[in-house]
N, C-alpha and C positions, 0 to 999 in steps of 0.2 A: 212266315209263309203268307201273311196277310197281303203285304204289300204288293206280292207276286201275282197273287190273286187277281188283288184290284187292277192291275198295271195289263191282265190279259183280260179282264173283263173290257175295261175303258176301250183295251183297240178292239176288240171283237166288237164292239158295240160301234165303233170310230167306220172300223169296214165295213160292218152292215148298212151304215148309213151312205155311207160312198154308194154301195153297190143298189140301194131303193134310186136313189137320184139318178133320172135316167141323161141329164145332162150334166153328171161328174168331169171333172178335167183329165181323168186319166180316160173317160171313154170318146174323150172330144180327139184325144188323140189319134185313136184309134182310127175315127172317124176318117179324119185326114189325113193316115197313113193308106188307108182304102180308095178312099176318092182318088190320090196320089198313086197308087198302081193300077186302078179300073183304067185313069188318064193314060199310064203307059201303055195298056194293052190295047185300050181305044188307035195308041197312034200306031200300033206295032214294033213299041221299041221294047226290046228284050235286056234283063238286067244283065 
């Protein structure tokens, strides 16, 4: 059970750290998936 332990501590600790970083790669994503439909409704094109 040890190893199990370590193995959910390490990503709870791996996540936490992703989620302080406010310029993570998975929120940059997000970013430009935003900017990416703000632009479609700027030009009023519908998906």
């Amino acid at each position: 059970m040890e190893t199990f332990d370590m193995i959910i501590k390490s990503s709870t600790e791996f996540d936490n750290n992703l989620n302080l970083d406010e310029n993570n790669r998975y929120l940059s994503w997000e970013n430009c998936y935003s900017d990416f439909i703000t632009g479609l409704k700027l030009l009023h094109f519908e998906l």
